[in-house]
N, C-alpha and C positions, 0 to 999 in steps of 0.2 A: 752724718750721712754723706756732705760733700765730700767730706776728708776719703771715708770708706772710697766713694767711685771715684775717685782720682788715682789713689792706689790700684786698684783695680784696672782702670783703664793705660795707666805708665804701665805697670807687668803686661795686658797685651800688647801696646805700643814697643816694648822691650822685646817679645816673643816675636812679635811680628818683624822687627827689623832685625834680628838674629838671623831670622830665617832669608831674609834677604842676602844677608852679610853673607850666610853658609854658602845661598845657591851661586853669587856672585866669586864666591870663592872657588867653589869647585869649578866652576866654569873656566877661572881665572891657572888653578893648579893644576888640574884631571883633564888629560887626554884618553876617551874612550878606547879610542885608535890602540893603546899604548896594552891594552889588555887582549887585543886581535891575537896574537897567537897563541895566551892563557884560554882563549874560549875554541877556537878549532883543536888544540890539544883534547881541551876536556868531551868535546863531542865525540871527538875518534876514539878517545876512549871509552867513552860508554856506548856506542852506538857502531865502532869499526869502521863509520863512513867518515869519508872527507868534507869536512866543510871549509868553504872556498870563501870569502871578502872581499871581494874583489876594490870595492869603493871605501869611502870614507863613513864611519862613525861619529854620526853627532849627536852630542848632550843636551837636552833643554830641561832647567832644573825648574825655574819660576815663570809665569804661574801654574805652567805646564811642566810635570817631567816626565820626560820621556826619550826617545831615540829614532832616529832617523838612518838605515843604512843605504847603501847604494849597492852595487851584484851581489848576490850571494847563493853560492851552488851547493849542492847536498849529494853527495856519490851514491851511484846502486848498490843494490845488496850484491854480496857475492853470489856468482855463477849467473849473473844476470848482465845485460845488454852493457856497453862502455858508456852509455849514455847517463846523464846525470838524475838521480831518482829527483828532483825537483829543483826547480832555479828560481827565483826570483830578480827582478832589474829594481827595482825600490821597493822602498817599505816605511812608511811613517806610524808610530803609536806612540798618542803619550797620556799621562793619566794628570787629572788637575790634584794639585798638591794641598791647598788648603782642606777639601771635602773631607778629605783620607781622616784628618784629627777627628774625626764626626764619624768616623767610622760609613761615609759614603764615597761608592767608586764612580769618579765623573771619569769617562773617557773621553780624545777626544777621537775624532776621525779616523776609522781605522783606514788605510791604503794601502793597497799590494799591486804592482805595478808590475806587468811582465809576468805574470807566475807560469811556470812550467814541471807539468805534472806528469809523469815517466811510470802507470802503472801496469804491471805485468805480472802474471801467474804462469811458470813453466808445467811442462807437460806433464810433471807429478802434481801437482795443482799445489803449489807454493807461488804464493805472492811475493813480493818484492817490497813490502811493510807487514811482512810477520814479523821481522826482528824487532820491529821497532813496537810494536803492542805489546802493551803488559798485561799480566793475568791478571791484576788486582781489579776487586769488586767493590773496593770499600763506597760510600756514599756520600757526599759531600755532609757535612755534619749540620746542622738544625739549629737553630737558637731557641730555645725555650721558655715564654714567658708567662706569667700567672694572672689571670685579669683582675680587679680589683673587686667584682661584683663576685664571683664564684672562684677561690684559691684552688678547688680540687678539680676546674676548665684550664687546661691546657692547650694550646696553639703552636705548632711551627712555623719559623717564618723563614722562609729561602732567604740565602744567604743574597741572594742575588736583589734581597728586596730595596737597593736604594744604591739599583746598579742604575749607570747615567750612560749610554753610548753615542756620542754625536753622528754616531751614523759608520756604514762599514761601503767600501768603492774595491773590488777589483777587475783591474782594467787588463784587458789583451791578454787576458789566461788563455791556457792550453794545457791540454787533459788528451793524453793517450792510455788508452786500452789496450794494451796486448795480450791476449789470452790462447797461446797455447794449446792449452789442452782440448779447448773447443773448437779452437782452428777459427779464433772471430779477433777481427783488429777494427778499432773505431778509433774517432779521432773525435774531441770539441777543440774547436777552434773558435777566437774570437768570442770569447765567455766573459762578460762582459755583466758584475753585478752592483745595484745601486741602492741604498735602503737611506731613509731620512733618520734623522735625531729618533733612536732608542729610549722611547717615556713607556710603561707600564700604565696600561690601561687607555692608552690613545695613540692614535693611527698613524701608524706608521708607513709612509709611501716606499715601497718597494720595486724596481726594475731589473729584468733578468733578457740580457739575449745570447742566445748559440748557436752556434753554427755544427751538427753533429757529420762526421765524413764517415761510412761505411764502407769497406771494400768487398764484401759481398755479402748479399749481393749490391751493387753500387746505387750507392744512396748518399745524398746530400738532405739532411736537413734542416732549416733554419726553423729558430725557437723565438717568440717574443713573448713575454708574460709580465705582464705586471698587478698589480693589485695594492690596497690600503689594509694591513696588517693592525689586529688589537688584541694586544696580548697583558692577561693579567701576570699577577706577582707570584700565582703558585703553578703557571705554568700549564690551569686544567683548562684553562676558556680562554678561548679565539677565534676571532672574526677574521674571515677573508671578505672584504668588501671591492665592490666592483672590479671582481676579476678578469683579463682582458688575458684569453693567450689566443697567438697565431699562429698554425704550424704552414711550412711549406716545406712539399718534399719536390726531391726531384731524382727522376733515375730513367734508365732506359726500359727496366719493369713497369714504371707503373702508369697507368692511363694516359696517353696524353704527352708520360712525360713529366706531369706535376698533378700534384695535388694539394688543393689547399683546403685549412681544417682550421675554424676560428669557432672559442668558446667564451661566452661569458655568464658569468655566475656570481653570487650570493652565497659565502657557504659560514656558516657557525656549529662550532662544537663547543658543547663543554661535559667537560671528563667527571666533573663532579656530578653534574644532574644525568650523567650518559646520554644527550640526547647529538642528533644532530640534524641542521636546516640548513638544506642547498634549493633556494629558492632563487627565482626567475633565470633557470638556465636555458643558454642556447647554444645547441651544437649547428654549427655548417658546416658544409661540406659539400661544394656543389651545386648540385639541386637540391638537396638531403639538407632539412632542415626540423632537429628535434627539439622540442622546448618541455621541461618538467621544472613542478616543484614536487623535492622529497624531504621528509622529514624521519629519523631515525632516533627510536627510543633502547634503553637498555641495550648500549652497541655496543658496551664492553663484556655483557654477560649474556640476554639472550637478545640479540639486536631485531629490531621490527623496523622496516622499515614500509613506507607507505606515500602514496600520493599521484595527482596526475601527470599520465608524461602522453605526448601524442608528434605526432608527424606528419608537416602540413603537406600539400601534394604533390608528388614528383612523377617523373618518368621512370620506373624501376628500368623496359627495356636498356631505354638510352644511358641512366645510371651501371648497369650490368656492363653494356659495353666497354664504356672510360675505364671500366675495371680490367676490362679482360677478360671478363667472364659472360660471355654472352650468351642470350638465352636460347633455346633450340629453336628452330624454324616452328610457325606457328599458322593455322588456315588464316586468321585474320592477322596482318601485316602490324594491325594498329593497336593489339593486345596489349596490357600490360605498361599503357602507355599512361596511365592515370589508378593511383594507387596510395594512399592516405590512410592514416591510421591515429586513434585515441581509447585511452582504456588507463581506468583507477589498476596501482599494482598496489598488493601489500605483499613483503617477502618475508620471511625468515631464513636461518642459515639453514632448514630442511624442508620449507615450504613456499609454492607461492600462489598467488589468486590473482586472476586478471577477473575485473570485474566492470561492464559498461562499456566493453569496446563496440567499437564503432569502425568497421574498416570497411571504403570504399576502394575497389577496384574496377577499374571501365564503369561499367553501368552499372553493374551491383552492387548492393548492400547490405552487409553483414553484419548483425547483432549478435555476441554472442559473451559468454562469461566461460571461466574454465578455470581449473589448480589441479594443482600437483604437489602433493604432500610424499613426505619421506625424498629425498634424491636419489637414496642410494640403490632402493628399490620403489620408484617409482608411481604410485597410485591416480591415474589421472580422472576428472571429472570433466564435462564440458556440457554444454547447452549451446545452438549452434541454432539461429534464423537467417536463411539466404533468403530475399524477396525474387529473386529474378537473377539466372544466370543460364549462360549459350557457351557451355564448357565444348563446345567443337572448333570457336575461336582460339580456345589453347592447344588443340590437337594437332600432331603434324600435316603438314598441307598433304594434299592429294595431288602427283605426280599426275601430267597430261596422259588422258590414253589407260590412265589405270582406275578401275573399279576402287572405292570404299571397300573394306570389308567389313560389314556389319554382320556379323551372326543373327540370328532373333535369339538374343537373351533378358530374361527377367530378371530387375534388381536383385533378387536373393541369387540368382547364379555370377550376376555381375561381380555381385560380392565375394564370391566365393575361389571365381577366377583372378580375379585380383589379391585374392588375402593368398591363395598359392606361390604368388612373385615373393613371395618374406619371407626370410628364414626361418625357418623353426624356431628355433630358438629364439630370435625376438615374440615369436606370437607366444611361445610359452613362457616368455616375462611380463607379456601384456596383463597389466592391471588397468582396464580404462573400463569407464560407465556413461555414458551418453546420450545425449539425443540430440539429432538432426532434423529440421526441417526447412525446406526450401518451399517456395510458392511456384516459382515456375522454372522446369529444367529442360533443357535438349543437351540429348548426350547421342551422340551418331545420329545425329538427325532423327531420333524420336523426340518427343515432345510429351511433358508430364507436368498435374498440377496439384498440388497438393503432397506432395510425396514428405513421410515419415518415414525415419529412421531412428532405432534404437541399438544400441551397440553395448555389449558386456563382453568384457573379455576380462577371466582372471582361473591362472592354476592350471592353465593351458586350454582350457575352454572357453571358446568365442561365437556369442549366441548372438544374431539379430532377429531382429523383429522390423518389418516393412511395410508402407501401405501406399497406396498414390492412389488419393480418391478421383479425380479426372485422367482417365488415359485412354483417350482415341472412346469419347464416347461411353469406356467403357470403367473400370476399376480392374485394380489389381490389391492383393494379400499375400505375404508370405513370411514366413521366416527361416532362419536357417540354422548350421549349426559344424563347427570346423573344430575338431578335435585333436589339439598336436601333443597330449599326455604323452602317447607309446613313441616308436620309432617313426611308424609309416601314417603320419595324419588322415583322420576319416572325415567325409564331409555329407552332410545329410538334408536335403531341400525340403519344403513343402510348401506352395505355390498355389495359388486361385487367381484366373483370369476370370472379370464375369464382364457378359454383354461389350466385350472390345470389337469394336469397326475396326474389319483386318484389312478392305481396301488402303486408307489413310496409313497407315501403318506402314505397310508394307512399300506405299507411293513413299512416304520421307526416309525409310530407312534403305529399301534399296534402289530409289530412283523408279521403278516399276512395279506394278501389282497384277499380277496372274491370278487372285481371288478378291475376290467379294463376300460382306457379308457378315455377321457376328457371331464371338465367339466365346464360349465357357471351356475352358481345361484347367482341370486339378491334376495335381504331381505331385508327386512322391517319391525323391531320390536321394541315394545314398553311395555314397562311391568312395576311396582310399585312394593316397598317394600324394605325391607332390610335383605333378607336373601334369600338364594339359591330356598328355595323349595318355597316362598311366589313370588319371582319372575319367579319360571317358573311354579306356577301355578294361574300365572297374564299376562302373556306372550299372547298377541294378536298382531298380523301381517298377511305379506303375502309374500310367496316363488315360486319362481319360477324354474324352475332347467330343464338341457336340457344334456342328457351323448349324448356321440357320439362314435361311433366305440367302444362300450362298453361290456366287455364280464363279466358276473354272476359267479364265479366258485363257486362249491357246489351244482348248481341249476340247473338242466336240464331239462328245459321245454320239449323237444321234446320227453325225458324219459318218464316222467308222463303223454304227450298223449298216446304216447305209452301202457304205462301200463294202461290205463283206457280203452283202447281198448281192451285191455284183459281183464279186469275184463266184460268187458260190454260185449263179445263176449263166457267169461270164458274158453279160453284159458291158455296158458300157458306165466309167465311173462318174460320181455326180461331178457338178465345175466346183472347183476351188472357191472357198472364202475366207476372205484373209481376218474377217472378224467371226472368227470360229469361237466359240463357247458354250458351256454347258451350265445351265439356271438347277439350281435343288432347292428342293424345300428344308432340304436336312441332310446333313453331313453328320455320323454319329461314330464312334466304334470308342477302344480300349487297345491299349498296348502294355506289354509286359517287356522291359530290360532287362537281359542278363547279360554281364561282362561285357555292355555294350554294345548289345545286338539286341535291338527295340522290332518285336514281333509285332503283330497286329491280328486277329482271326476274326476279326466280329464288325467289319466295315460297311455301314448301311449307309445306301443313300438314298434320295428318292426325290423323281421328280414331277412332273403332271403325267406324264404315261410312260416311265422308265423308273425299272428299280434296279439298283447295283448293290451288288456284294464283293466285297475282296477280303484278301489277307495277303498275308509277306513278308520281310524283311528290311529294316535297314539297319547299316552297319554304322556307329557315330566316327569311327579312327578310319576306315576306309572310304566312310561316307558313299557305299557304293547302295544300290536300292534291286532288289530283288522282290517284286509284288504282282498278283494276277488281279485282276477287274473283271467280274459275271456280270454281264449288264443285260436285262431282260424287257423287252421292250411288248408295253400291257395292251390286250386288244378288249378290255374292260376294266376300269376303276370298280375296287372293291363298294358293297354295300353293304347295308345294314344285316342283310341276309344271304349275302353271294359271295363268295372268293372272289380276289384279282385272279385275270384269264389273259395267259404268257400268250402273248403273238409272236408266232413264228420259234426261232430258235435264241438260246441264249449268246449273245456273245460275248469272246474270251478278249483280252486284253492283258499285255504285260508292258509293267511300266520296267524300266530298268537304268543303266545311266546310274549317275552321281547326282548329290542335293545340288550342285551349281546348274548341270544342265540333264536333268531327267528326257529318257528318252520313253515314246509309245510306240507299241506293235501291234496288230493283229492277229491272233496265233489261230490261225488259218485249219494249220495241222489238228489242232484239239478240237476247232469246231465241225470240223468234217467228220472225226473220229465219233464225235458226241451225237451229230446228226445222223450217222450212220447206225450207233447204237439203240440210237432212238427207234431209228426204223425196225430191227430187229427186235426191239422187244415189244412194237405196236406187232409185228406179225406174229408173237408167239403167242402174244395175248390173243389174236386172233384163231387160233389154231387151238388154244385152250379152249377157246368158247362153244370151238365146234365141235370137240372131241364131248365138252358137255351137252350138247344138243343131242349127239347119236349113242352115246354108249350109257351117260347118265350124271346128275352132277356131284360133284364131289372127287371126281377123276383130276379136271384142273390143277385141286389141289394137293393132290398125291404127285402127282406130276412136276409143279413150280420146283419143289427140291431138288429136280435133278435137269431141270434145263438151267 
């Protein structure tokens, strides 16, 4: 057995100093140098570019072999720039010698020093390294071994399985971009990369920095990234462990001037189990600061991913500005100034679900869930709880000197006027299904508590449904319905006000209230078009409306009989009072719309000893008002057995004027003419009476026919 390993051990002591003897000898006879012009030959010919040497060639055979150059230039492709398609200023690789007989590749330190990178695509979109690509597809070849538990389990093993790299340095690279065809030139400058000793399966430290130059538009910016790399042997599973990048931009676009963007993260994939975990991220940026963990399954076939991501609190206004993008003038200055948001995602490549958000803006808060399946045609869901919001804070301010203008419009026409600002064509891709509810809103300084909403929209029809069970005392019901199938979209209301206090109402929405009092109106409208004035002067329906214990201020019926008693008598007029108003017990009638011209014929009023009747006109597109008032003033309250008994004469009244500032007259002319009719036909009657008295009765009424 001695004899055996002694043998053994002289033949590798013999092998071993063979190899010494060789590398010392080649080092001794071979100058690398001496092959300089055999190798820039053989390049230019296969490749047509020039390769330059500038420096020296040196050999290291033992325990290292490898090569060390110093400049070396590489010429453009033809029809391209005179500049050198890449340079190099040093370069060391060499590989350990021993490992090789074992069939393993130790490297050591790879270093490239100076590298300069010349890439360009002219205006036919040709690169300046097509020549140098080859078509082949072939695959690096497999090793295949048979295990010794099951001969008919087969295993590949990457060739690269018992590759060694002491690590890869280069230093002061530069990397141009010129592309032509795009009309875009960048630049990295000072690209600068650093990686530890290459072992399979343990971490590897990694550092990366750049410096990227844009000339338009003009941008500088700086890159640092590093991270601890673990990569197995087949190449499907790797860890990125604490990931660190920083960006800084700088430019005369952007905010400021600079912007800076730091992330760090947690990421793993592996390609074999398809899954991937990017846990404990954080994006800044500013004041913007996002933090998620995601986890993604099946992401090479049908990828899911999933998890929480939120965003802790910022100032969106003052965000928006550093951008450039500032937000539109708003009533409240201090809008928009507190704005935070949280919510579970899970996505697919055609679906997604946010579920459990939580987004605080100023003083509200919103719960709400929502997805959207298919992308390409869009299907959306959502559920939607606001506890409290004063949407007049995001409205534009009110200029000095100028009036609000608040309409009195009801949620379902709210709706309806807004859903007109949209293209058609969006409302007719609209697939959403919803619900809304808020606890307390003011929107143009009305004020609402309870308010639901329901939204369907699919196939070009969009239905709501509405309710606000507290509103001024009273409630409101309605729903609606906006049809944009054909060319010219139809739009159709139905609407219930019950028991609404209009004083209140009327005081927040337009600063003043001219009534008092509570109200029931149902509606029923339906009109076509797409634009304000096409649909309210398409607007046909029917309204009904009933005030109770309702008082007029401004308006003093009792005044203007008054005074036409004096004109008719030509007396002297009562004095002035400036708190003029008229009290009813009831305000009742109906109106009919056509083409936007809302009739009235059946206007009752009535008060402790005055009853009114009117009809009329108003126009919605002209908004002009054409209406008479009978006002009858009682010289006895009806009884159980007696009619109401008119005192004196009726008076006439025409309201006229526009809905901003209605105007009142007395129409003088009509009640003279009426009084005067009156009298003639108290004389005829009287004159009938007596013709029956002398001749006989029944004459009277032979007679009535022809007076």
């Amino acid at each position: 057995m001695n004899r055996s390993l002694k043998i053994i051990l002289s033949i590798v002591a013999s092998v071993f100093a063979l190899i010494i003897i060789t590398a010392i000898a080649l080092l001794l006879f071979i100058d690398p140098n001496d092959f300089k012009p055999e190798i820039q030959a053989t390049v230019e010919d296969n490749t047509g570019r020039k390769l330059v040497i500038d420096g020296d060639l040196e050999l290291s055979v033992f325990p290292w072999i490898g090569i060390s150059t110093g400049k070396l230039t590489l010429s453009n492709a033809r029809g391209f720039s005179k500049k050198n398609f890449a340079e190099i200023e040093a370069s060391n690789i060499k590989v350990k010698l021993l490992p090789l007989l074992s069939k393993k590749l130790e490297v050591s330190r790879v270093v490239l020093k100076g590298l300069v990178l010349n890439l360009a695509k002219n205006k036919k979109g040709i690169s300046n390294w097509d020549d140098l690509t080859g078509s082949s597809t072939e695959k690096a070849p497999t090793k295949t071994t048979v295990t010794k538990d099951d001969p008919s389990k087969k295993e590949s093993v990457s060739p690269l399985a018992a590759l060694a790299i002491g690590g890869i340095s280069i230093e002061q690279a530069k990397i141009v971009w010129d592309d032509q065809q795009q009309g875009k030139y960048t630049e990295i400058n000072d690209f600068n990369f650093n990686t530890g000793k290459f072992v399979f399966d343990e971490a590897i430290d990694i550092d990366l920095s750049l410096i990227i130059v844009n000339k338009k538009p003009e941008l500088t910016e700086s890159i640092n990234f590093s991270t601890k790399l673990t990569l197995n042997e087949q190449f499907n599973n790797f860890q990125l462990n604490s990931v660190d990048i920083k960006s800084i931009t700088k430019g005369k676009d952007i905010p400021g001037e600079s912007l800076t963007v730091t992330l760090l993260t947690d990421i793993a994939v592996d390609l074999a189990k398809q899954t991937l975990n990017v846990s404990n991220l954080k994006l800044n940026s500013d004041s913007l600061v996002l933090t998620a963990n995601i986890t993604g399954t099946q992401i090479k076939d049908q990828p899911v991913f999933k998890g929480p991501i939120s965003i802790e609190q910022f100032n969106l206004a003052q965000l928006m500005k550093k951008m450039a993008m500032p937000l539109p003038a708003m009533q409240d200055p201090d809008a928009m100034s507190k704005l935070s948001i949280a919510f579970n995602l899970l996505a697919t490549t055609h679906s997604a679900d946010i579920k459990n958000l939580i987004l605080h803006l100023d003083d509200t808060t919103i719960n709400a869930t929502a997805s959207v399946t298919n992308f390409a045609t869009p299907a959306i869901k959502f559920n939607i709880k606001v506890d409290a919001i004063d949407a007049d804070r995001y409205l534009a301010p009110i200029k000095e000197g100028e009036k609000a203008s608040n309409p009195v419009a009801t949620p379902a026409s709210a709706i309806a006027a807004s859903a007109t600002l949209f293209p058609v064509e969006l409302l007719r891709n609209l697939n959403v299904n919803g619900q809304l509810d808020i606890g307390r809103l003011k929107i143009n300084k009305l004020n609402m508590q309870g308010l639901n909403l329901n939204l369907n929209a699919k196939n070009g029809l969009i239905k709501t449904k509405q309710t606000v069970n507290k509103l001024y005392q009273g409630s409101y019901k309605g729903n609606s319905t906006i049809n944009v199938k054909n060319r010219i979209p139809t739009l159709s209301l139905n609407e219930k006000l019950n028991q609404v206090s209009i004083e209140p109402l009327l005081m927040d929405m337009q600063g003043e209230a001219r009534m008092s009092g509570t109200v029931n109106v149902s509606a029923t409208i339906k009109a076509r078009g797409n634009s304000t004035s096409a649909i309210k002067s398409s607007l046909n329906g029917n309204v009904s409306f009933n005030f109770k214990d309702g008082v007029i201020k401004g308006f003093n019926l009792q005044k203007i009989i008054d005074n036409s008693k004096s004109l008719i008598k030509g007396v002297a007029l009562p004095a002035e009072n400036k708190n003029d108003q008229t009290v009813f017990s009831v305000i009742k009638g109906t109106a009919q719309i056509t083409k936007g011209l809302v009739r009235n014929n059946d206007l009752y009023a009535e008060a402790s000893k005055l009853r009114v009747n009117g009809k009329g006109t108003a126009h919605l597109v002209s908004e002009k008002i054409a209406y008479k008032v009978n006002a009858k003033l009682l010289k006895t309250l009806a009884t159980a057995t007696s009619p109401e008994k008119i005192k004196g004469y009726p008076i006439i009244i025409n309201v006229g004027g526009n809905f901003s500032k209605p105007s009142y007259t007395l129409d003088v002319a009509a009640m003279l003419m009426k009084k005067n009719k009156e009298k003639i036909n108290k004389k005829k009657d009287e004159l009938l009476q007596k013709l029956d008295e002398k001749i006989g009765p029944g004459v009277s009424d032979l007679l009535k026919g022809f007076l």
